[in-house]
N, C-alpha and C positions, 0 to 999 in steps of 0.2 A: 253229617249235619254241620252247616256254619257255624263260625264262633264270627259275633259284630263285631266290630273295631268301637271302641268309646268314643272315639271322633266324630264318627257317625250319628251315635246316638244323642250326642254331648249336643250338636250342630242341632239335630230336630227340637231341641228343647232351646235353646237360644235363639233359634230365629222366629220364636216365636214374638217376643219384643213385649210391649205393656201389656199386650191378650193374654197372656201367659202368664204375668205376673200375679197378677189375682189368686192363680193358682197356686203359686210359688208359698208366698205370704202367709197361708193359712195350714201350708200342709207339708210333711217332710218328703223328701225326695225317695226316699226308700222305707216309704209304710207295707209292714208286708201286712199278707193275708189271713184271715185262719182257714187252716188245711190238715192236712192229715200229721202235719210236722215230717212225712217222711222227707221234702225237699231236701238237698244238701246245704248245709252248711257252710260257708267259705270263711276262712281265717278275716277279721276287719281290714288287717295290715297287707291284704293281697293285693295288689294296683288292678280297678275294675276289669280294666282291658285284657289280662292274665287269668282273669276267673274264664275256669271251662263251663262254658253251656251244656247242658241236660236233662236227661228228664229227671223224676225223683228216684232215690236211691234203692227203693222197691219199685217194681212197674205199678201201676194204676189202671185196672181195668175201667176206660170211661166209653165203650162200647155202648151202655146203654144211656148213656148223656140226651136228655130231649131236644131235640130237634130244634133247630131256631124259628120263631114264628118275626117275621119280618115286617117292621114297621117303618112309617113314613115318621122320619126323624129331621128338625130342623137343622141345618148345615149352619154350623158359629164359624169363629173367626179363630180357636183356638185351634192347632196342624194343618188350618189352610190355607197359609202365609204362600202366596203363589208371584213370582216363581221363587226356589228358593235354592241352594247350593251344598253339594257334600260331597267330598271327598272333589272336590273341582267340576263336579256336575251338577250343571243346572235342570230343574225338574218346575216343570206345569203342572199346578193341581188342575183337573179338571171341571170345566163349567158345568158341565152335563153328563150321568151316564146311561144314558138311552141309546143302546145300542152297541157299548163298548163290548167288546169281546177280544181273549187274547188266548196265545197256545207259549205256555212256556214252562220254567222252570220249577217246582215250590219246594220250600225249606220248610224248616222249623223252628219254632224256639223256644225255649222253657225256665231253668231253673234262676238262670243269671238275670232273667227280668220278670222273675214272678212277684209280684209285689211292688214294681215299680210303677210310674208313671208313665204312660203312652203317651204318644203324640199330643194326639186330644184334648189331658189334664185327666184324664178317668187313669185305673188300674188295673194292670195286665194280668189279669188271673187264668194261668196256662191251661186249666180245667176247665176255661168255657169255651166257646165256639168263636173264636175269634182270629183277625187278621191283621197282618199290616200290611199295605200298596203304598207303591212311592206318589201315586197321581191321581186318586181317587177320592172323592170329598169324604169328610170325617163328619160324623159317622155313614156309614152304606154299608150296602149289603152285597151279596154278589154270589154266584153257583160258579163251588170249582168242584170240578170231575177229575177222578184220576185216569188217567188217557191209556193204561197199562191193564187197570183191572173194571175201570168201568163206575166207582163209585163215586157219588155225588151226595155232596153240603151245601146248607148254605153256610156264609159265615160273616158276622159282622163284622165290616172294617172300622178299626180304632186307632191304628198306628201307622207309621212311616217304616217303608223297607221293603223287602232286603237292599240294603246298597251293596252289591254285591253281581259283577256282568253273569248275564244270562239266566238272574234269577229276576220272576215276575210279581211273587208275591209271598208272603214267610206267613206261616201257621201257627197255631197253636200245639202246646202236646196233645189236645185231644181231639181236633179238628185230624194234624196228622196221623194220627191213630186209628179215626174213623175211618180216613179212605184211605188205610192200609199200607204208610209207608215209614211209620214211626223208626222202624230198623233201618233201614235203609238211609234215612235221613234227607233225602231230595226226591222229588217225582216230578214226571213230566205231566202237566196239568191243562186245562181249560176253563181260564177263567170268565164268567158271563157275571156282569152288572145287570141288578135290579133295578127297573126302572121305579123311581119312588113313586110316580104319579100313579102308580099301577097298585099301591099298598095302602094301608088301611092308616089310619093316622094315631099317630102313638095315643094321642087326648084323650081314645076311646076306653085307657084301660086307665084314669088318672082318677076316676072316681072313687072305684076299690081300691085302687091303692089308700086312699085316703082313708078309708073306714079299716080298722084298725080287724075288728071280728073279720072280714073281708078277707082281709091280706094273709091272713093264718090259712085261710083256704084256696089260694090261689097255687097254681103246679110248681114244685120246686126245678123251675128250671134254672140248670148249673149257668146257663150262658145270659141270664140277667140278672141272677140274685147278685146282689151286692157286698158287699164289703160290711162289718157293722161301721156304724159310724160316718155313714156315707151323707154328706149335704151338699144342694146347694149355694154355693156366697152369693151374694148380690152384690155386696162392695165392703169396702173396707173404711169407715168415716174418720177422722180426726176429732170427731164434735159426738159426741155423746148421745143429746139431745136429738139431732140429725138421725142417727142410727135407730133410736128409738121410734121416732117418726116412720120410717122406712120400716122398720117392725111392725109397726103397728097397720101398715097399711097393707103390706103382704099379708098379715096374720088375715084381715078383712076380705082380704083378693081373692085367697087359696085356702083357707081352712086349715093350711099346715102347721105346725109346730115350726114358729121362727123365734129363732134365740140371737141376742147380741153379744156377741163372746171379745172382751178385749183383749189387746197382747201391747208386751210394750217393743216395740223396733229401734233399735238405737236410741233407748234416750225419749222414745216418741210414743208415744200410746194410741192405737189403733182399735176401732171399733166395728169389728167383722159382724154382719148379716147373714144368718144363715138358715134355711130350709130346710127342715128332715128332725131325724134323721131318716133315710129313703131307701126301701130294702129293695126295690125290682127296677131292672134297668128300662123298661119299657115304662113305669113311673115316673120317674128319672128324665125322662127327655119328654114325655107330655109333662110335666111341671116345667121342664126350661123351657119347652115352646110356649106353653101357657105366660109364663114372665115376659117372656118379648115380645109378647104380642101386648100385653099390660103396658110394654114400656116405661120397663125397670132396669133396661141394659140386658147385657148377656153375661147370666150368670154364668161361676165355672163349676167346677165337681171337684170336693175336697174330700178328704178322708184322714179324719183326727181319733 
């Protein structure tokens, strides 16, 4: 299995520029998750790049993980920063993936970025079905097969990666577990993109999410539950008043629970907008397509 270089990862967070920052603002860079607690642990005082990747410190049978049901999710501005550079290569996000298909290398990764932020501003919880591509719009979906024994995922793309020659796209622990290369640590794959016009539209499932008795009944799938404390921002005001307004009109919009949360920045007091809080990822992104299509900006995804 690879270990990142922090350059790498250090680079897809910075080139994100003001899109990004929204994210930055309201949420810490290293929010973990709850889990079983068995992850490993790393001294604070280890330099990132020195921390070994893994899986957790007992295995994790997630064999029967549900399946990802794939949705047509609006393409933001937050990992699509195109083109962009790492490690002195330049990479094109892709405008379209209709028809992309590739034969190559695939990793994994786990313990060193459980809990962190991805590309996107969402969190990398190695327990769901999830991917990172260096060129593929954030978020998408894609079918990769393992070319050795025959098995096939889908898996939503959320991240940047692997930067690393002759690798095509890095997995999650349970993604790579599924198609059966977790030991091993690399497998030679076939990755196909989902064409989104072809998928159903996240909006459809925005309803229940909203009703609270609803959402108790919906399938516990590992690969869009959330995080607790998972919101929408919509921005961040200087003016009080302002924020409140903007509350008050989402509250009208969406039905949701919008809270004005301030923080003080330098000396500066800041009046955050925020959605949720929002338990299922397919929720999740029909509420952000819902907002921009409102035209309220492009919200980001925070987790406090």
């Amino acid at each position: 299995m690879k270990i990142r270089k922090i350059a790498a990862k250090a680079a897809g967070f910075a080139r994100f520029g003001a899109g990004f920052t929204l994210v930055l603002l309201g949420a810490c860079s290293t929010v973990p998750l709850q889990d079983s607690g068995k992850a490993k642990v790393e001294p604070e005082d280890v330099p990132f790049d020195q921390v070994r990747d893994s899986g957790p410190d007992v295995p994790v049978d997630m064999l029967a993980t549900p399946e990802v049901t794939p949705v047509r999710e609006p393409i933001g501005v937050a990992g699509n920063k195109s083109p962009y550079v790492v490690n002195g290569v330049r990479y094109r996000v892709l405008k379209g993936v209709k028809g992309y298909s590739e034969r190559g290398h695939a990793s994994w990764y786990g313990t060193k970025f459980h809990g962190r932020k991805t590309a996107n501003g969402e969190v990398y919880n190695m327990y769901a079905l999830s991917a990172a591509h260096k060129t593929l719009p954030l978020p998408s979906y894609a079918k990769v097969t393992n070319l050795d024994n025959g098995r096939s995922i889908i898996v939503r793309v959320n991240d940047r990666g692997p930067f690393v020659p002759g690798r095509i796209i890095d997995l999650s622990y349970t993604a790579a577990q599924k198609l059966g290369y977790i030991d091993k640590g690399v497998a030679r794959v076939e990755v196909v993109a989902l064409d989104p016009e072809s998928l159903p539209s996240a909006t459809e499932s925005l309803a229940v999410e909203k009703d609270a008795a609803a959402r108790k009944g919906l399938p516990q799938d590992a690969s869009f539950k959330l995080p607790e404390n998972t919101f929408l921002q919509v921005g961040a005001y200087s003016s009080s008043s302002q924020a409140e307004e903007i509350r008050g009109q989402l509250a009208a919009a969406f039905g949701y629970p919008v809270s004005v949360s301030p923080i003080n920045r330098d000396g500066k007091m800041l009046y955050r907008v925020r959605i949720g809080p929002i338990a299922q990822q397919r929720a999740l992104a029909a509420l952000r397509e819902s907002v921009e299509q409102e035209n309220f900006g492009q919200p980001q995804v925070v987790v406090d």
